[in-house]
C-alpha positions as CSV (number, residue, x, y, z in Angstrom):
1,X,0.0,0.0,0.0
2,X,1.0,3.2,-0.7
3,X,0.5,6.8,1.1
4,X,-0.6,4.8,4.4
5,X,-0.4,6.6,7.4
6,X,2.1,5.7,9.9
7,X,1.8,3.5,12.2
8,X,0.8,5.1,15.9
9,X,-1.2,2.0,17.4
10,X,0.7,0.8,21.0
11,X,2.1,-2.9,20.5
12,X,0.5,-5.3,22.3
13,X,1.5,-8.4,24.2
14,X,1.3,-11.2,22.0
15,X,-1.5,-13.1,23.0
16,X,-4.0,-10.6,23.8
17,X,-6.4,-9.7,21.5
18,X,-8.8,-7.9,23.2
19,X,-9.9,-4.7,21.9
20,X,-8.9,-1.7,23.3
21,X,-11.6,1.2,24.6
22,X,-12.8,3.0,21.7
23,X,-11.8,0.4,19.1
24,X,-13.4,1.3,16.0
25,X,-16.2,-1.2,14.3
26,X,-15.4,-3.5,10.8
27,X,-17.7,-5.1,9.0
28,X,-16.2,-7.7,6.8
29,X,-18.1,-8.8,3.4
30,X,-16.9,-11.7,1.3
31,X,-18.1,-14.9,0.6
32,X,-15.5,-17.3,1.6
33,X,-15.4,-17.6,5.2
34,X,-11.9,-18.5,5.7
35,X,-11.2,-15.2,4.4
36,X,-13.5,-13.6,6.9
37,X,-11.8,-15.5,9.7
38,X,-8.3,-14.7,8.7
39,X,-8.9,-10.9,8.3
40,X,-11.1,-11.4,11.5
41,X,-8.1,-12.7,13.2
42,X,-6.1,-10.0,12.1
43,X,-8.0,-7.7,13.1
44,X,-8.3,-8.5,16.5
45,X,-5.0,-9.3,17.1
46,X,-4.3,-5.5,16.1
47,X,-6.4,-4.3,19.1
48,X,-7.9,-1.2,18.0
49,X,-10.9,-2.7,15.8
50,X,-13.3,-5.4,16.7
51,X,-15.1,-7.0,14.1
52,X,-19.4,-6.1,14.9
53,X,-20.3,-7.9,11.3
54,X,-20.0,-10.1,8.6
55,X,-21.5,-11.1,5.3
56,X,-20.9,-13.1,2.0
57,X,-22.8,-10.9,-0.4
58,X,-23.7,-7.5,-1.5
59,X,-27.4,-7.6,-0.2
60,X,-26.3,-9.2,3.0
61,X,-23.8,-6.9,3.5
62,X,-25.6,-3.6,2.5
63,X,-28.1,-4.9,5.5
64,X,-25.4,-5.3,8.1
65,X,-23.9,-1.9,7.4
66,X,-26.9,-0.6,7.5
67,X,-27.9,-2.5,10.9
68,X,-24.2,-2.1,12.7
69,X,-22.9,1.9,11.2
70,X,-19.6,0.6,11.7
71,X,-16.5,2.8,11.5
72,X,-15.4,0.6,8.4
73,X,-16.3,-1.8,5.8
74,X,-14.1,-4.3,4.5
75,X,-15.3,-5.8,1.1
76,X,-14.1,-8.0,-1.8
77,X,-14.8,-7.2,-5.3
78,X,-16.5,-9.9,-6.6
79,X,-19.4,-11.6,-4.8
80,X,-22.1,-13.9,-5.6
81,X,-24.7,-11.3,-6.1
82,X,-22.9,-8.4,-7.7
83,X,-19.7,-6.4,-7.1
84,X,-18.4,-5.3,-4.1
85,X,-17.3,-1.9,-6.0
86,X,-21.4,-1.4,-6.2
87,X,-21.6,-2.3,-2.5
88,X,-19.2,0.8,-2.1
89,X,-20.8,3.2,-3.9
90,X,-24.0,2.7,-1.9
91,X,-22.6,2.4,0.9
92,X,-20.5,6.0,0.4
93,X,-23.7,7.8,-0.6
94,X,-25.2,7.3,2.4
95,X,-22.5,7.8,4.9
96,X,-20.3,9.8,4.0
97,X,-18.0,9.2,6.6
98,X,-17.1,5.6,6.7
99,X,-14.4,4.0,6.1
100,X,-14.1,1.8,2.7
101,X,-11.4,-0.8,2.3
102,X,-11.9,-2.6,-1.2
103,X,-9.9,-6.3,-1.9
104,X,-9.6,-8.2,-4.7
105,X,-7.3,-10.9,-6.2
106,X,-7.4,-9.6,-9.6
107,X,-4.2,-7.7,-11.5
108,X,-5.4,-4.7,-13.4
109,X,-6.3,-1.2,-13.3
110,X,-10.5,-1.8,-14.4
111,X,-11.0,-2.9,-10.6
112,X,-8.6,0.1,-8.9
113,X,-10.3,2.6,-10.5
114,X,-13.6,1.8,-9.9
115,X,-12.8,1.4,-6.5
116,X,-11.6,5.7,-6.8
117,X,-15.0,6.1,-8.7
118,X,-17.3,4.7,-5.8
119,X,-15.6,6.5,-3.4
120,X,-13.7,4.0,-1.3
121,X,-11.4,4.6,0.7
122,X,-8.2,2.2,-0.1
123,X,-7.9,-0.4,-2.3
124,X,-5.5,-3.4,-1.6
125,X,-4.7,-6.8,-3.1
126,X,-5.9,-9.6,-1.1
127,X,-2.5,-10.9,-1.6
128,X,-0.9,-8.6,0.6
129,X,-0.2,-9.2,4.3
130,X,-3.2,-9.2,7.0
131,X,-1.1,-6.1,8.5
132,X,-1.7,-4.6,5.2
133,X,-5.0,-4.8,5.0
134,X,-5.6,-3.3,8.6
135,X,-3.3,-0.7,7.6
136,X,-5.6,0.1,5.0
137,X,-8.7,0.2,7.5
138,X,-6.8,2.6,9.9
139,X,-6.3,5.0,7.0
140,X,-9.9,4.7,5.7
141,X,-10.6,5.5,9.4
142,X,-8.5,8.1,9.7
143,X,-9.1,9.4,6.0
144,X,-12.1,8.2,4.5
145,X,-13.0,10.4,1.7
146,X,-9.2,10.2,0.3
147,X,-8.1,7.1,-1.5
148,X,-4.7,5.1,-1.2
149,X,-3.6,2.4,-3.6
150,X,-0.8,1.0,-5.0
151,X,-0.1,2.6,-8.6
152,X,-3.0,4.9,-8.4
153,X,-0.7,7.5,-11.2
154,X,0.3,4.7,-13.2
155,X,-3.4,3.2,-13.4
156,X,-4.5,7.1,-13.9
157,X,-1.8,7.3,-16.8
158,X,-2.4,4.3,-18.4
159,X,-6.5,5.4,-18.4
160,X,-5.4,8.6,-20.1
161,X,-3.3,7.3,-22.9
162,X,-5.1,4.8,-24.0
163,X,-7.4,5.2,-27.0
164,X,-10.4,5.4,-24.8
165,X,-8.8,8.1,-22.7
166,X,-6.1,10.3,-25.0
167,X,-4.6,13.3,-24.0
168,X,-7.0,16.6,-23.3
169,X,-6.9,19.2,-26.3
170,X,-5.5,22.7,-25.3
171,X,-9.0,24.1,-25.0
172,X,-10.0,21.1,-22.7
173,X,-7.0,21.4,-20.4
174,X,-7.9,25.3,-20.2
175,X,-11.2,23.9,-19.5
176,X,-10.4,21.8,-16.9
177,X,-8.4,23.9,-15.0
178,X,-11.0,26.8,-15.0
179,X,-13.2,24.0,-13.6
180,X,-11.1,23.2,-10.7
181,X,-11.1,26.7,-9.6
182,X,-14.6,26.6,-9.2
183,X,-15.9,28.3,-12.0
184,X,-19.5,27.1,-13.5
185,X,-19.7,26.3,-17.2
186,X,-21.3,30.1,-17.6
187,X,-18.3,31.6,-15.7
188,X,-15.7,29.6,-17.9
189,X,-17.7,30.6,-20.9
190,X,-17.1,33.9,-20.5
191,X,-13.8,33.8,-19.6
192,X,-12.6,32.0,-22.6
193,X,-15.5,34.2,-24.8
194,X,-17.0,31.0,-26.2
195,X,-20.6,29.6,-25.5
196,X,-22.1,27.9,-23.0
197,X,-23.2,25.1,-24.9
198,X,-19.3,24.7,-26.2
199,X,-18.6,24.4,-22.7
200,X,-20.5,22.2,-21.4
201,X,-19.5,19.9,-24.3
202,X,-15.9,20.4,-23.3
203,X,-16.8,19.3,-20.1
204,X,-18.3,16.2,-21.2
205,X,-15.4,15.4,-22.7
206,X,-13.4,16.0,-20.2
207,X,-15.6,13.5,-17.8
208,X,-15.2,11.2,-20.6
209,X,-11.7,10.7,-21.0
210,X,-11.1,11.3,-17.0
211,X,-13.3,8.3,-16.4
212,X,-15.2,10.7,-14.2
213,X,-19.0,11.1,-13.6
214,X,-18.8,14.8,-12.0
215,X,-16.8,18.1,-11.3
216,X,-15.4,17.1,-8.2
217,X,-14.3,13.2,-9.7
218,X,-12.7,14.9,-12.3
219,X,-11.1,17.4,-10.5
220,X,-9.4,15.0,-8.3
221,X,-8.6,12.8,-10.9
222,X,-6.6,15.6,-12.4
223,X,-4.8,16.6,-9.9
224,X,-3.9,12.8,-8.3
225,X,-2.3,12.9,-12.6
226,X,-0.6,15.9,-12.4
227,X,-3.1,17.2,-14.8
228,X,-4.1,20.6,-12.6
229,X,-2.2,21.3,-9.9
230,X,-3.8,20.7,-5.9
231,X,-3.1,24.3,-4.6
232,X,-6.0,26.6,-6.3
233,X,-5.9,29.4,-8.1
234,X,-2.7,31.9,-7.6
């Protein structure tokens, strides 16, 4: 994982896995239960979560988020009924503050991205360590509407120049960075003394090749690729 937080939990003896006072509350979704029990393990041997849920499908585990509001949600990608990437997204637009760890075992960028699209909060292979993954939960804790992955730029870069996402034309990066100052499509229009209508198909475009459904996906797309820079205007 990359751009993880670091570590400030206390060690704890080995062989005491009780949670610690204020712990904060994991749901685990996946349909295999021996990966449930080993994250489940791994979690509380960590001390600072404890696990209040767990379910082997997206309609089970949209009800037991719903029932526990835990602190985090831990989900694989693919499950019986649907896509754990979905699970996020609904999950995300009704609490905005939880935590969103996404797993899979697949290679590829399809699954990362959608993962930055729903709104979670990291993404990690299921590959990695049990450490890594509850690395990933404290940061989704700690940071839930930011997103850590490994290769997020690459995956960004490799979206971009490929022939479903080329390079932005001069008018569309002008575009684009008027947009992440805050300006609305009448603003930019007059600032660039072109229609409305022209804008707003710029924009489009923009969304388009970004892989982004709104202003604020786009905005952070572009910046997390170097597209627009992160500190405003001036």
């Amino acid at each position: 994982m990359t751009d993880m937080p670091p570590e400030t939990t206390p060690r704890r003896r080995e062989g005491d896995s009780r949670p610690t006072a204020g712990a904060k509350r994991v749901v685990l979704v996946d349909d295999h239960e021996l990966i449930r029990q080993g994250l489940r393990r791994a979690f509380e041997r960590a001390g600072d979560f404890v696990v209040v849920g767990e379910a082997a499908s997206v309609g089970e585990g949209a009800v037991v988020v719903a029932r526990e509001q835990p602190d985090v949600l831990v989900t694989d990608v693919r499950l019986p009924d649907g896509s754990g990437i979905d699970l996020a997204a609904t999950v995300r637009a009704g609490a905005p503050s939880i935590g969103i760890v996404v797993l899979t075992m697949y290679s590829g960028d399809e699954h990362l991205l959608g993962a930055l699209e729903a709104g979670a909060s990291a993404f990690i292979n299921k590959d990695s360590p049990s450490d890594d993954v509850v690395a990933a939960a404290r940061h989704a804790v700690a940071s839930p509407r930011s997103f850590a992955a490994e290769d997020l730029a690459g995956a960004i870069q490799r979206r971009l120049s490929t022939p479903k996402g080329p390079a932005l034309s001069p008018r569309e990066t002008e575009v684009l960075h008027l947009l992440a100052e805050g300006l609305s499509a009448s603003l930019i229009g007059r600032r660039l003394f072109i229609s409305e209508s022209t804008i707003k198909t710029h924009i489009g475009k923009i969304y388009d090749k970004l892989g982004a459904t709104n202003r604020a996906q786009a905005v952070m797309i572009a910046v997390r690729s170097g597209l627009v820079r992160s500190d405003g205007p001036g």
